[in-house]
C-alpha positions, 0 to 999 in steps of 0.5 A: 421125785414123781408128782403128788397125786391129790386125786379125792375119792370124789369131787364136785358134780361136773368135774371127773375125780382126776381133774379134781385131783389137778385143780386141788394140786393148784390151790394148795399151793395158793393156799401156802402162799397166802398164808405165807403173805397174811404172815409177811404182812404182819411181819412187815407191819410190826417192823417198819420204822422211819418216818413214813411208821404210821402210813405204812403200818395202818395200811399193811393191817387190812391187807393181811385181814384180807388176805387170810379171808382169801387163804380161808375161802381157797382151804374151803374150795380145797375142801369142796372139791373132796381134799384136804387143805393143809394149813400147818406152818410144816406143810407150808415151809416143806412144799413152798417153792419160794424163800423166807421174807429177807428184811427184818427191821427196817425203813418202812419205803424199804420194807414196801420195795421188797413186798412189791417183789413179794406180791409180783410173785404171788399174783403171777402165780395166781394168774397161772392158776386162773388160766389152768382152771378156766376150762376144767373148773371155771368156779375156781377160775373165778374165785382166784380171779377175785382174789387178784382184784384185790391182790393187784389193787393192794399191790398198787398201794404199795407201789404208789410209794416207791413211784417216781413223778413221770410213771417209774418205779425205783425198784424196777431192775431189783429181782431180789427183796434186799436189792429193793429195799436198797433201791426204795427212793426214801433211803437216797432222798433222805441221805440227798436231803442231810448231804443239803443241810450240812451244805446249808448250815455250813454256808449259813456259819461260815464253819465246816462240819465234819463227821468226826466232830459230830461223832464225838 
């Protein structure tokens, strides 16, 4: 398939028709993907559960607010170039190169080790476009590097959670969303935390505890 050519009829001032066409073919993508993410934030926000609910819930709101202010103002850059910004749930699922968020309801850790995966994608692909734009539209360079100050530091909230105390992460190996929610340390430290309290009561009673008991 030969590649679309989003080449305006006209273009900012300094900037040649062609170069304009390049710059748009970028954005338009970067504008899917923060659509994408705005929806994936609320997605997330409205399906965490355990203990961690509420921590994790309140923080995901500003960050989807955030990010469909960042997703306005690349339609508007779009738009400013002589394009046409394509803000359709169609546009976004026939031209994305990436897969549907895979969990659904879920421990709100487990939810946070598949985002980091999401916003690991997205900042890279946001890097690449600041390093195409540097030379032929530094006013797009600059607003795609704003948006990663802001991406990369929500980024770091989300990976304050899945942190060990020497400096690791625990989904560090995952390269799929279900392999790092599995990896989120909320799941093994919980399950290592009731493993400790059947241990504990059945010292304490001097009666062992078995599975089957409890479940009739």
């Amino acid at each position: 398939m030969s590649p679309v050519d989003y080449t305006p009829g006209y273009t900012v001032p300094g900037l040649t028709p062609k170069d304009g066409g390049r710059v748009i073919g970028l954005l338009r993508l970067r504008l899917h993907a923060l659509n994408d993410l705005a929806l994936t934030l609320k997605h997330i926000h409205w399906n965490v559960v355990g203990p961690h609910f509420i921590a994790v819930h309140e923080m995901l709101d500003p960050q989807a607010a955030a990010v469909r202010e960042m997703a306005d103002a690349t339609a508007e850059r779009i738009s400013t170039l002589g394009g046409e910004p394509q803000g359709t749930p169609g546009a976004l699922v026939a031209e994305r190169t990436w897969a549907d968020y895979s969990i659904g309801r879920a421990d709100a850790i487990a939810h946070l080790g598949a985002l980091d995966l999401v916003y690991t994608g997205i900042i890279e692909d946001h890097r690449h476009v600041a390093s195409e734009t540097s030379s032929a539209d530094p006013v797009t360079e600059d607003l795609v590097i704003e948006q990663l100050r802001s991406l990369e530091k929500f980024q770091w909230f989300v990976r304050a959670h899945l942190e060990t105390n020497s400096g690791s992460l625990t989904t560090a190996a995952a390269t799929a969303e279900k392999q790092a929610a599995a990896s989120a340390p909320a799941r093994k430290s919980a399950a290592k935390k009731a493993t400790g309290s059947r241990a504990d009561s059945s010292k304490r009673t001097g009666k062992k505890t078995t599975t089957a008991k409890r479940a009739r």
